[in-house]
Backbone bond lengths (Angstrom), bond angles and torsions (degrees), N, CA, C in turn:
res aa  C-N    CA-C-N  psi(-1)  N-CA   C-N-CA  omega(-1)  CA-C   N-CA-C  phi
1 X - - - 1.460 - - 1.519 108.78 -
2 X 1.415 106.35 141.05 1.777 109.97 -177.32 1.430 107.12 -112.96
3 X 0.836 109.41 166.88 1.508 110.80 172.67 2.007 114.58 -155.41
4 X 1.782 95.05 151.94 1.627 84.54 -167.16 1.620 81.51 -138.08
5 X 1.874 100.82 158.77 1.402 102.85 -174.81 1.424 76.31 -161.95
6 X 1.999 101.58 148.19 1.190 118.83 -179.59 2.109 108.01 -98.39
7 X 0.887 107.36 106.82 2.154 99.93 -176.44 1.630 99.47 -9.51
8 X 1.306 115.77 -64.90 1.389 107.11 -156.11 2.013 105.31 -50.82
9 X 1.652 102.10 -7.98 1.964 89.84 -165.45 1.440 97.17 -89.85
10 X 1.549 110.14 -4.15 1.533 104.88 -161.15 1.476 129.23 -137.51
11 X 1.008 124.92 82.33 1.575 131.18 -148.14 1.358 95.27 -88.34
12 X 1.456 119.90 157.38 1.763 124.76 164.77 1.517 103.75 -148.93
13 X 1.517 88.04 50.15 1.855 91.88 177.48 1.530 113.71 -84.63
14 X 1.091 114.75 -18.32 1.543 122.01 -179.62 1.367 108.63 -73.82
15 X 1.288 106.88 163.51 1.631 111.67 161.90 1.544 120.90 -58.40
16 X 1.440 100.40 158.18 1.633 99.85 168.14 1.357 102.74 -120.72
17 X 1.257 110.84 106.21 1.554 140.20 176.78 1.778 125.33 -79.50
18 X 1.143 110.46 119.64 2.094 82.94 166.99 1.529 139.44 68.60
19 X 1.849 90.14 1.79 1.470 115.69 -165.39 1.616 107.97 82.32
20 X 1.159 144.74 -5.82 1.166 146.32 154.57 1.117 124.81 -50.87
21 X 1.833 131.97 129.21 1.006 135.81 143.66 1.269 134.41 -88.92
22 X 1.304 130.56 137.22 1.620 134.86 -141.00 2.315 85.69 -99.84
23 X 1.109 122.94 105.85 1.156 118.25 176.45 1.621 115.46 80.55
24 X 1.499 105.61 40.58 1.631 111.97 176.29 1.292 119.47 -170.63
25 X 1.200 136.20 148.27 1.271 134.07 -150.59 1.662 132.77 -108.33
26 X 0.911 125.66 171.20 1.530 103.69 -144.18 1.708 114.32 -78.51
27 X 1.198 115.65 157.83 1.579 115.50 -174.88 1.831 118.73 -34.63
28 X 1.196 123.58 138.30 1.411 121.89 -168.45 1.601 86.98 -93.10
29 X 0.932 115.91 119.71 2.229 128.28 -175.89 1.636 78.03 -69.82
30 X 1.636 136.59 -63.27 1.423 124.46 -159.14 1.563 114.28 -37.53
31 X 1.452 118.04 -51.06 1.178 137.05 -154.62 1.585 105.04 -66.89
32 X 1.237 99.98 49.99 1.960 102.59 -174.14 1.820 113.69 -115.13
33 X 1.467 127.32 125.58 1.413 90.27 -151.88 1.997 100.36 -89.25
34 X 1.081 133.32 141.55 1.399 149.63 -163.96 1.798 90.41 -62.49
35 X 1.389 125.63 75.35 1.741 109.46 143.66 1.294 103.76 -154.66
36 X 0.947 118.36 127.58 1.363 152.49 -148.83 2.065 97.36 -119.40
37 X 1.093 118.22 -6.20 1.525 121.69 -162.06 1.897 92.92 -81.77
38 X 1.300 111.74 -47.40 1.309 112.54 176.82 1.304 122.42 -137.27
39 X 1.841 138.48 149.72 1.367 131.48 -179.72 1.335 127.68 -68.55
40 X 1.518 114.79 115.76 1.128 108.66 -167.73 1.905 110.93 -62.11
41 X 1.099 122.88 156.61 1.039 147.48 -156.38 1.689 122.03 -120.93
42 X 1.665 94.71 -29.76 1.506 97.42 168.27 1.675 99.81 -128.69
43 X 1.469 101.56 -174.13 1.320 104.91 -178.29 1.548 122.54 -98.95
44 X 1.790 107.85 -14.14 1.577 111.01 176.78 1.895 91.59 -167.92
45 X 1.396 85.45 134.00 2.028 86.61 167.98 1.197 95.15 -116.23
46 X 1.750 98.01 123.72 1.701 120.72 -161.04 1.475 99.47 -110.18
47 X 1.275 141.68 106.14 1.136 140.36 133.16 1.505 135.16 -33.27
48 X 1.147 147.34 91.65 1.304 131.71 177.08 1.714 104.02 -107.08
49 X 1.685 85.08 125.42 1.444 96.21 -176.92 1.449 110.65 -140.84
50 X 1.827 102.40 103.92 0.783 120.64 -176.17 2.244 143.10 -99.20
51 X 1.222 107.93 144.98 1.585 97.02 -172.15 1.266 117.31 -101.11
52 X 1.651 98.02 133.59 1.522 125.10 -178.48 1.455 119.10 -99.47
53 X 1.361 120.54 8.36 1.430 132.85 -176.23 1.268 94.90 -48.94
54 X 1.894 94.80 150.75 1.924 99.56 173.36 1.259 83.62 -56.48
55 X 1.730 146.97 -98.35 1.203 125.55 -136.89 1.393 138.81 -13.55
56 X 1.462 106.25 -9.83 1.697 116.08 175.74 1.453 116.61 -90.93
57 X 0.725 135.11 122.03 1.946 123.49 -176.50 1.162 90.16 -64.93
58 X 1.868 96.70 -172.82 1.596 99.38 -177.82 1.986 81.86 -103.72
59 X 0.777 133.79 39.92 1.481 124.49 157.68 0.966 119.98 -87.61
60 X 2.316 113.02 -63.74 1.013 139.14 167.85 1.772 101.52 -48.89
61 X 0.849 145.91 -37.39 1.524 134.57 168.12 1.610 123.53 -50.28
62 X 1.398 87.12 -40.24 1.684 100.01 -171.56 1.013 120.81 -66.63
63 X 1.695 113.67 -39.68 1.552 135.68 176.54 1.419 112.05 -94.26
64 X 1.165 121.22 7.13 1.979 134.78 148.54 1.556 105.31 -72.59
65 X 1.758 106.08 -62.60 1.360 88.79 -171.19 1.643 114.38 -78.43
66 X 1.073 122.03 -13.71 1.268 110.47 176.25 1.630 117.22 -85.43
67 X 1.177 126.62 -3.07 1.237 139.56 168.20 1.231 113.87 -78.50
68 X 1.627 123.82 -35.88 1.197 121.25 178.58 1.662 102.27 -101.13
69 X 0.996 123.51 10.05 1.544 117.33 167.06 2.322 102.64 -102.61
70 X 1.054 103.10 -36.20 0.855 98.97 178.36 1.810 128.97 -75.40
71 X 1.603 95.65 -21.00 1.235 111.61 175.38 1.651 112.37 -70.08
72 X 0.939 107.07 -42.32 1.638 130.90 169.26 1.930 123.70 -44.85
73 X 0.964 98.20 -24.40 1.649 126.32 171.38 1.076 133.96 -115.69
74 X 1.559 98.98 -8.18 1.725 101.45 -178.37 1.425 121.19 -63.63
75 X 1.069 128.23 156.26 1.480 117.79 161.82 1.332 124.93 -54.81
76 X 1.563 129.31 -40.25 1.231 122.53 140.62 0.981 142.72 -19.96
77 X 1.184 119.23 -50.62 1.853 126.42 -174.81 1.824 91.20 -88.46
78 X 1.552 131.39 -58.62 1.129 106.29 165.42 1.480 146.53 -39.51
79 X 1.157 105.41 -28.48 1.482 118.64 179.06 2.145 100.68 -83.38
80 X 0.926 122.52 -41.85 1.649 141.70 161.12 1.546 86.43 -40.34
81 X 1.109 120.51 -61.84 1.516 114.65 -164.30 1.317 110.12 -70.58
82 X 1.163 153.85 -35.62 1.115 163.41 165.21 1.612 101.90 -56.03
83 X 0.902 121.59 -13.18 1.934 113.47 -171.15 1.708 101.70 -83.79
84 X 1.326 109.53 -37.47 1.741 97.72 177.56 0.941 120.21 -78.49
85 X 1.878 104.20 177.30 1.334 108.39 179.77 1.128 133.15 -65.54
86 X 1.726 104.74 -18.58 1.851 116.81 176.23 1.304 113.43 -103.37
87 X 1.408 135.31 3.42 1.284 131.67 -129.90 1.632 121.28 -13.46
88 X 0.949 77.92 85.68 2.042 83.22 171.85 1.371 110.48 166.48
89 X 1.209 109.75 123.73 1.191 136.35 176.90 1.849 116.50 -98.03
90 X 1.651 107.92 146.03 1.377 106.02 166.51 1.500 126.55 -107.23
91 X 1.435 112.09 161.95 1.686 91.96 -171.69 0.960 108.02 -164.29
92 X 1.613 132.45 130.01 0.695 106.21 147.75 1.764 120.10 -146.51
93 X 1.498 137.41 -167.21 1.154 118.13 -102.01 2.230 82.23 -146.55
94 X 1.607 130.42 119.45 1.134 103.32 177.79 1.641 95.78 -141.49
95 X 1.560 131.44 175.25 0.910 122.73 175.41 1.807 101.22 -126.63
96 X 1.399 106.99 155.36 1.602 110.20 -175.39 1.104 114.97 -122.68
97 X 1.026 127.83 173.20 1.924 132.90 140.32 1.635 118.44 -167.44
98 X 1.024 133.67 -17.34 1.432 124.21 -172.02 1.976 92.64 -130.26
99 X 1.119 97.55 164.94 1.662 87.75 -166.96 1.601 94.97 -73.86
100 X 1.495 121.99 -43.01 1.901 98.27 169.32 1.326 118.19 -76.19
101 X 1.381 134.03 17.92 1.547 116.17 -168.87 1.837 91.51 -132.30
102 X 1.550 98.88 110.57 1.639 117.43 179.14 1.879 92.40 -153.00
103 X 1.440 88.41 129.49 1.793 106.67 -178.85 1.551 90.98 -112.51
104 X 1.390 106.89 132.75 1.520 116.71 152.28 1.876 108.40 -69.95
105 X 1.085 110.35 121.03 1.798 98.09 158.08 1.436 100.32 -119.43
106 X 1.275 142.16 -25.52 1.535 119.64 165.52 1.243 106.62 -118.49
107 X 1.762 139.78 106.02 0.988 113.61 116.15 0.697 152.26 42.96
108 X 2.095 149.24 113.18 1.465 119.69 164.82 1.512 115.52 -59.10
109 X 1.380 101.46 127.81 1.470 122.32 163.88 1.859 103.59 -122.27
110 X 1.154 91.08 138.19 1.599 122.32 161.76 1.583 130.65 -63.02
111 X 0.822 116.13 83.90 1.972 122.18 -172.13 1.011 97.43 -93.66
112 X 1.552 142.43 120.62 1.595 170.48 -45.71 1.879 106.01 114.15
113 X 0.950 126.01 -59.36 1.256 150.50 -134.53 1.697 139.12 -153.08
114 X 1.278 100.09 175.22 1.529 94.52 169.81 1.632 102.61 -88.59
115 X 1.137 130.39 -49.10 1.523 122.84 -170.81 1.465 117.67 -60.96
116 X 1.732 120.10 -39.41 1.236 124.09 141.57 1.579 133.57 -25.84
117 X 0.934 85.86 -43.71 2.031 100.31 -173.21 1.196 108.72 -93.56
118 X 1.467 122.60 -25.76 1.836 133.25 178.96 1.766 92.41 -82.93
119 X 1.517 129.57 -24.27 1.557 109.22 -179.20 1.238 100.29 -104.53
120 X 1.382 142.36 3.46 1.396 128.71 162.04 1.508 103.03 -86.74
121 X 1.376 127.18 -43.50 1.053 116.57 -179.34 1.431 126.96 -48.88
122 X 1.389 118.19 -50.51 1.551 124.68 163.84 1.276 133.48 -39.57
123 X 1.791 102.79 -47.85 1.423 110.45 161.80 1.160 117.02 -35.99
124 X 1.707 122.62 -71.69 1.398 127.69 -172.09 1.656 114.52 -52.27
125 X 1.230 109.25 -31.80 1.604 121.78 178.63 1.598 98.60 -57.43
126 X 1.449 119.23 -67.87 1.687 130.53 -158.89 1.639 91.78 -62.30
127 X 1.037 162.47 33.35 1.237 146.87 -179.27 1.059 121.65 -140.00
128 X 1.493 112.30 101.39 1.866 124.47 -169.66 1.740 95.50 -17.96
129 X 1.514 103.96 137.32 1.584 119.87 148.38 1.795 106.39 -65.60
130 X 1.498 110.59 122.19 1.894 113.23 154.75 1.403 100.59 -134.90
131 X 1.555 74.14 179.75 1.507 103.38 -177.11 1.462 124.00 -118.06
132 X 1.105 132.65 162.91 1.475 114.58 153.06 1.424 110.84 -155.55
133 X 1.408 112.05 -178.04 1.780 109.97 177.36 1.710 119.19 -82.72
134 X 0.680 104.12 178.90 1.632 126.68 160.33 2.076 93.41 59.74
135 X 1.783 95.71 165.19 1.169 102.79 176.46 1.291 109.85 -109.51
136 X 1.332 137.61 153.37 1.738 138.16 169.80 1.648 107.18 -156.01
137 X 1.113 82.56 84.86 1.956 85.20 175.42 1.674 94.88 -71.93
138 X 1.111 127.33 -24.67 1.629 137.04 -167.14 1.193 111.14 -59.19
139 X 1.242 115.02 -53.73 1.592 159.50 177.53 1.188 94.09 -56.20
140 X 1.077 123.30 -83.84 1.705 128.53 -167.08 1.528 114.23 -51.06
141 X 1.876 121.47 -37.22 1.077 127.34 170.08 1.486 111.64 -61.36
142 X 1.085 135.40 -51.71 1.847 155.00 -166.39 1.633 105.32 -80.11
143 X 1.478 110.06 -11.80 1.281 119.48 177.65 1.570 102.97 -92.73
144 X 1.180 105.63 -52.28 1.423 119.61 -170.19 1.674 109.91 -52.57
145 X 1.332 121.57 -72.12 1.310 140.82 155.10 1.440 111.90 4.10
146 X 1.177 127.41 -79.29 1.617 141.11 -174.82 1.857 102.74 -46.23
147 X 1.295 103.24 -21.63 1.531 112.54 -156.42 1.233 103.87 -83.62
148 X 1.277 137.72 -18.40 1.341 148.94 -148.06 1.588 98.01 -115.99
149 X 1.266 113.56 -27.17 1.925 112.80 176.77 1.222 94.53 -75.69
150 X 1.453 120.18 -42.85 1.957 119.73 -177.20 1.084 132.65 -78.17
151 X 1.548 107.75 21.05 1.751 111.32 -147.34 1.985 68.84 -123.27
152 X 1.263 102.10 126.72 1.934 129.41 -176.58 1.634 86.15 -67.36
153 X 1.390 146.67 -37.71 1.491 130.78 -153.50 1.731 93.92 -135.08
154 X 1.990 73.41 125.32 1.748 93.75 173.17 1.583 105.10 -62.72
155 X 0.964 90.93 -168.65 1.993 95.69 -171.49 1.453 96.27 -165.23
156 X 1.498 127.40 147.66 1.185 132.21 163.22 2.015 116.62 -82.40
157 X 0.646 89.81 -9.01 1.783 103.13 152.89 1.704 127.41 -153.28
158 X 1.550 100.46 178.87 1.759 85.16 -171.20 1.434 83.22 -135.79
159 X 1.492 122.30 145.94 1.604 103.85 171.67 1.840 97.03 -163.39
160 X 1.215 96.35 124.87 1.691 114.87 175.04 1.748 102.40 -82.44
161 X 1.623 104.03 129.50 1.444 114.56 -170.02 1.462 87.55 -122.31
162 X 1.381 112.41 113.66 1.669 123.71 178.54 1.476 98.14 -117.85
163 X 1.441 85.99 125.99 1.698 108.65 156.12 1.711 121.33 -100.23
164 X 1.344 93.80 150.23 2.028 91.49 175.07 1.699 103.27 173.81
165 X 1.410 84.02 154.12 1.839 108.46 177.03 1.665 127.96 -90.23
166 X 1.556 85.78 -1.13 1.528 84.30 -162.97 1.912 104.41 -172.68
167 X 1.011 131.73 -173.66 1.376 123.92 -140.18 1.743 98.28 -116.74
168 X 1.229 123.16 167.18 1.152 118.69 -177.99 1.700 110.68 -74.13
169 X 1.464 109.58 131.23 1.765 114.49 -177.52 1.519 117.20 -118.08
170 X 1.159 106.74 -11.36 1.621 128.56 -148.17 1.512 112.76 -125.48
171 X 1.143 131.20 118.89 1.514 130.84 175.17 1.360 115.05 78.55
172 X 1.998 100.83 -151.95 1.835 83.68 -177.78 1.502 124.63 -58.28
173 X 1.119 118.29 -133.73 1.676 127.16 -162.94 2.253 68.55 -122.48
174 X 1.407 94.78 153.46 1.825 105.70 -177.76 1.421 84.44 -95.82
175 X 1.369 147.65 -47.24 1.463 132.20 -168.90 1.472 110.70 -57.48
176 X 0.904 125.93 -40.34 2.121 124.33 164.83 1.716 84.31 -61.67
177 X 0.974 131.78 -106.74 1.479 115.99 -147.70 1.646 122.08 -33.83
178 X 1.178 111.39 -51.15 1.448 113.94 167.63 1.528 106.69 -45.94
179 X 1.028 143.06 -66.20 1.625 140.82 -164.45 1.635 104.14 -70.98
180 X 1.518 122.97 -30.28 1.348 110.71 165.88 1.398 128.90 -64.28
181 X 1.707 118.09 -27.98 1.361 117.06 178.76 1.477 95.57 -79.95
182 X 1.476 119.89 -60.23 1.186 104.66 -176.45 1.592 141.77 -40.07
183 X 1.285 94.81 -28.38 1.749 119.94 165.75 1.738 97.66 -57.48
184 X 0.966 119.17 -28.70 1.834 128.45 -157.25 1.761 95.06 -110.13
185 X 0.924 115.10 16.67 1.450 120.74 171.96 1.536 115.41 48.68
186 X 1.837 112.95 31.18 1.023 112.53 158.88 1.693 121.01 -103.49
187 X 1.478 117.69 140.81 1.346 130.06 166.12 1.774 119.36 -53.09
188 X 1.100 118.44 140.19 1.760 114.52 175.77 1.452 84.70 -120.52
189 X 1.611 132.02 149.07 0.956 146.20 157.38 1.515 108.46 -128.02
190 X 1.463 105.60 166.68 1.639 110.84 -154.74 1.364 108.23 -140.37
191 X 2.159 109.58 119.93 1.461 99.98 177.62 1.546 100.58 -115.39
192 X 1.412 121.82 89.71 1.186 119.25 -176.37 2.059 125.90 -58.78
193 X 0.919 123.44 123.58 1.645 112.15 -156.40 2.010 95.43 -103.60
194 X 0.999 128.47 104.75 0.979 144.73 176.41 1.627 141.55 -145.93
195 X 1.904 88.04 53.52 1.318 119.84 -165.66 1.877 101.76 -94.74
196 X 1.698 121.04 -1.13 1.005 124.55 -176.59 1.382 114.74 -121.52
197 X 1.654 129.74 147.05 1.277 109.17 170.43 1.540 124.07 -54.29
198 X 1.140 130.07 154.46 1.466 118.69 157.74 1.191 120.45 -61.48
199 X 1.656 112.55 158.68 1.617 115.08 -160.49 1.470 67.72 -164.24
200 X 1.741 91.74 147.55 1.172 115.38 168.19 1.613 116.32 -91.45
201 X 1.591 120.03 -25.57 1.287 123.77 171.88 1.720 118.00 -68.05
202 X 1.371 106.74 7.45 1.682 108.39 -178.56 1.783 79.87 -133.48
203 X 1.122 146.51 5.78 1.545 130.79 152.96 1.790 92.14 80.27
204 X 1.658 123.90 25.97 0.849 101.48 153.24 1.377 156.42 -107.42
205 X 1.609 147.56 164.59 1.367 124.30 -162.66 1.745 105.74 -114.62
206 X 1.537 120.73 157.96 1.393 152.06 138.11 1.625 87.17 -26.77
207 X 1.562 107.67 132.55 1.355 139.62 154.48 2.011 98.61 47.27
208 X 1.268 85.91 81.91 1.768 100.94 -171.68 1.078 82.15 -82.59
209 X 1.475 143.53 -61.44 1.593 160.18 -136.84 1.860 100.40 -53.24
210 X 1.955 92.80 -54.30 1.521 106.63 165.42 1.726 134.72 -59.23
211 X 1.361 102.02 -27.15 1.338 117.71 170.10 1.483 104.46 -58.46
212 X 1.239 118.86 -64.92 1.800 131.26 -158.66 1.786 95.26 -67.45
213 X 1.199 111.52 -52.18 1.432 126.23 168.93 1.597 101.87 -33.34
214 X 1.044 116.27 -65.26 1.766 115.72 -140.76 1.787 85.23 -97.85
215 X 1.621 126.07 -61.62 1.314 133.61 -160.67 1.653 115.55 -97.00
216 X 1.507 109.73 -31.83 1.702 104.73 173.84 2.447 126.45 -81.00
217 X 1.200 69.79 -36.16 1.600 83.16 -172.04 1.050 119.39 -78.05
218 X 1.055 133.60 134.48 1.788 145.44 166.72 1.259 140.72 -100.34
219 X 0.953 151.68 170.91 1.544 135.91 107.72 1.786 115.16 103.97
220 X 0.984 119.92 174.10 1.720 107.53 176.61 1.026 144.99 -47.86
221 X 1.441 121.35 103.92 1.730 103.47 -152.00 1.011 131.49 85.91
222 X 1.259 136.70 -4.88 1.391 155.71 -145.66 1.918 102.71 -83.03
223 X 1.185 115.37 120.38 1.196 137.41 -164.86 1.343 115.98 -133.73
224 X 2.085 122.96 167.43 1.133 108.89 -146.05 1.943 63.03 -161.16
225 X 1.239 108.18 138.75 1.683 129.27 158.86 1.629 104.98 -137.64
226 X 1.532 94.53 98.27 1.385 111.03 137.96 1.485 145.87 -53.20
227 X 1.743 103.07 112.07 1.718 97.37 174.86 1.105 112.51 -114.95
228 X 1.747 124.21 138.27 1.491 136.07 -148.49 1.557 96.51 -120.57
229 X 1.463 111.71 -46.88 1.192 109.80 165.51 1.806 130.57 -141.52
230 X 1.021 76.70 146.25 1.546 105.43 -176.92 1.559 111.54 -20.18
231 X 1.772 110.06 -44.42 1.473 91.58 173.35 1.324 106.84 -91.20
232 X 1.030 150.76 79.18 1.441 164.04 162.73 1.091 125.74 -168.53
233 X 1.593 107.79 29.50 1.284 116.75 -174.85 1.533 100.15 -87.68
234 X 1.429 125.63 -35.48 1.230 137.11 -167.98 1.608 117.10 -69.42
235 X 1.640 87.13 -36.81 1.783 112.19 -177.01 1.821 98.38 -64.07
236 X 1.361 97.98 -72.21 1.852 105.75 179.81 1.139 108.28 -49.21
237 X 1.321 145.54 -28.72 1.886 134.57 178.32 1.790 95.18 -75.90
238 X 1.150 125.66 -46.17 1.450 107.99 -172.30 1.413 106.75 -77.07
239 X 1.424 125.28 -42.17 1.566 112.41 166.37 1.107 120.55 -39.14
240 X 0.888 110.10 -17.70 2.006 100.28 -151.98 2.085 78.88 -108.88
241 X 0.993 121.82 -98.52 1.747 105.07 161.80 1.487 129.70 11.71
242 X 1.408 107.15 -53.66 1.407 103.11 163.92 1.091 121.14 -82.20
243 X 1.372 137.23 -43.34 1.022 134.85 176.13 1.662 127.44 -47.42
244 X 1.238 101.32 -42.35 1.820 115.07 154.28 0.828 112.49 -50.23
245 X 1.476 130.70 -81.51 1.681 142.51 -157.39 1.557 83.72 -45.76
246 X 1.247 123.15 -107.61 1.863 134.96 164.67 1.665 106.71 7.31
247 X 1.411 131.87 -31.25 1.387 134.23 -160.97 1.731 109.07 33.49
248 X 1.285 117.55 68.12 1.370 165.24 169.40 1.678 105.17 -95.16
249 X 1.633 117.08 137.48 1.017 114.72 156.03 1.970 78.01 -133.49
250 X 1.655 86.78 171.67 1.687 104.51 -173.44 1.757 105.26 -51.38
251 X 1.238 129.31 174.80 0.804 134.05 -170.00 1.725 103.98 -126.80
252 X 1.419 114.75 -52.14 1.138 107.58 159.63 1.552 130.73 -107.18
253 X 1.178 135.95 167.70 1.320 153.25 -158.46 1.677 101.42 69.86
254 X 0.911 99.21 80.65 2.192 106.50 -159.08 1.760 99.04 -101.96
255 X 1.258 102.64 63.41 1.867 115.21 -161.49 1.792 98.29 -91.68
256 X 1.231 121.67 87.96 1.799 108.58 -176.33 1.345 107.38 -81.90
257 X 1.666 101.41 118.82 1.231 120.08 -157.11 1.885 106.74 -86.40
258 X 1.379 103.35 -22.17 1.453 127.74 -171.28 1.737 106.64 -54.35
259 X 0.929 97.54 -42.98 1.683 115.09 -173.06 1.449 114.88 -81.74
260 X 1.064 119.97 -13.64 1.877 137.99 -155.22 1.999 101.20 -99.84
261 X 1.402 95.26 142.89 1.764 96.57 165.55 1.182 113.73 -57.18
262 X 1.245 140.44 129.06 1.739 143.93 154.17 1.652 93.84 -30.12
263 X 1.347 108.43 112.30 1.380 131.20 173.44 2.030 104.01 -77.34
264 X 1.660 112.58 -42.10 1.386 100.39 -153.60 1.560 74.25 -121.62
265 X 1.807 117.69 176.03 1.498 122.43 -171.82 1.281 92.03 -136.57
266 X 1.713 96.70 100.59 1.423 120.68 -169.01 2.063 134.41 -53.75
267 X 1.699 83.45 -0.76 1.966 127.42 157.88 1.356 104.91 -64.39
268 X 1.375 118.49 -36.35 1.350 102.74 -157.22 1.552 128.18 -65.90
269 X 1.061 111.48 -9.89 1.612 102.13 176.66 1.254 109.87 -87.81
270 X 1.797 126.16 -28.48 1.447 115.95 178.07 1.684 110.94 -77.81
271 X 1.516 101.41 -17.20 1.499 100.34 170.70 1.414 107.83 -58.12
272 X 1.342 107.12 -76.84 1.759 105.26 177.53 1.271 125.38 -38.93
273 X 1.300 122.13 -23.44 1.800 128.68 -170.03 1.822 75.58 -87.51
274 X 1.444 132.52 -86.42 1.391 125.39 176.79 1.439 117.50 -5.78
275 X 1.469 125.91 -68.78 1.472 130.56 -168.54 1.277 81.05 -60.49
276 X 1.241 147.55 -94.55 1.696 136.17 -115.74 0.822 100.89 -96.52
277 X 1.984 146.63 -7.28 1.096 135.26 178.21 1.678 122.87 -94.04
278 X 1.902 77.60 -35.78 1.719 95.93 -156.85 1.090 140.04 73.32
279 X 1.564 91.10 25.51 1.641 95.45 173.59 1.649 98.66 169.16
């Protein structure tokens, strides 16, 4: 079952108390990852894999990484951390754009804490803003994957948190990568960025939100936070953060996407890169 929620349906400004989330619904028991060979040690190994395509200004970059550094320290996500059984989560942190071009900038690191979470956060801060061409949500999934055999702390789930502006153009087809992790009992979650009109000179499409919905997301629980605008770009990266850490899916806009006709034709961005390139 998938699930999609727009920021404005889903706030996590409150505390997380008692194992409670203030506006979200209760832990999905499925969402557990199957190995039994050793004790997990953390409570989720979080991938964040994020897009640097030109389609991003260098604004929208700036207020990505500071959204996800700031999300990282909030009292929210600390209080999220405190809800499991280990409190502590691993993570770590990469940016993408062409199906060969993915930079590690964090490492798995171990979040325990506030001092934990104040030196990952910095990391992501100290590290030149770039850019690059082309899109590969494909790439970023098949990248992600390998990362989770190298990551020192088991986790009772595994879940890739993808951000993007625009649809997969680059490499394989993203529906084979999505169904291979998911086959691997990892979660894809979805931060669709659609704080700009569409333009065809940045290759972007009408109802991205539906794209990530129908062609990016996977797996248990698997969820999608939409950002519409720009100032809530900061708000939607820590929602969506907490809601992981917590193993939370939204509570309202409860739309099961699993069951539904494919709304968007998960081709479409290499179609469009096809028409105007020709190849």
């Amino acid at each position: 079952m998938r699930w999609c929620v727009s920021i404005g349906a889903v706030l996590v400004a409150g505390a997380i108390a008692g194992g409670n989330v203030v506006g979200v619904a209760a832990p999905n028991p499925g969402a557990q990852l199957a190995d039994t060979r050793e004790l997990p040690s953390v409570d989720v190994e979080l991938v964040l894999a994020v897009d640097v395509s030109y389609s991003m200004d260098m604004d929208e970059l700036a207020i990505q990484r500071e959204g996800y550094a700031q999300a990282i320290v909030s009292k929210e996500f600390l209080q999220a951390l405190k809800t499991g059984p280990n409190g502590k989560i691993s993570i770590t942190y990469f940016e993408w754009a062409a199906s060969s071009d993915q930079k590690i900038i964090i490492p798995w690191r171990l979040i325990d804490g506030p001092e934990s979470a104040d030196a990952v956060a910095a990391e992501i801060m100290k590290t030149p803003i770039r850019r690059a061409s082309r899109t590969s949500i494909s790439g970023a999934i098949n990248f992600a994957m390998p990362l989770f055999d190298e990551n020192p702390h088991r986790g009772l789930r595994r879940v890739i948190d993808i951000s993007g502006d625009g649809p997969n153009n680059n490499g394989a087809p993203v529906t084979g990568a999505r169904d291979a992790a998911v086959e691997k009992g990892v979660t894809i979650n979805g931060l669709p960025i659609m704080v700009k009109e569409p333009s065809y000179s940045t290759m972007d499409i009408d109802n991205l939100d539906f794209y990530y919905e129908d062609c990016v997301i996977g797996g248990p629980g698997a969820f999608v936070v939409t950002i519409k605008d720009r100032d809530k770009f900061k708000e939607a990266i820590r929602t969506k953060l907490v809601l992981e850490v917590a193993n939370r899916t939204p509570e309202r806009r409860v739309v099961p996407i699993a069951d539904k006709e494919q709304r968007v034709n998960c081709m479409i961005g290499e179609k469009i890169w096809q028409d105007r390139w020709g190849r």
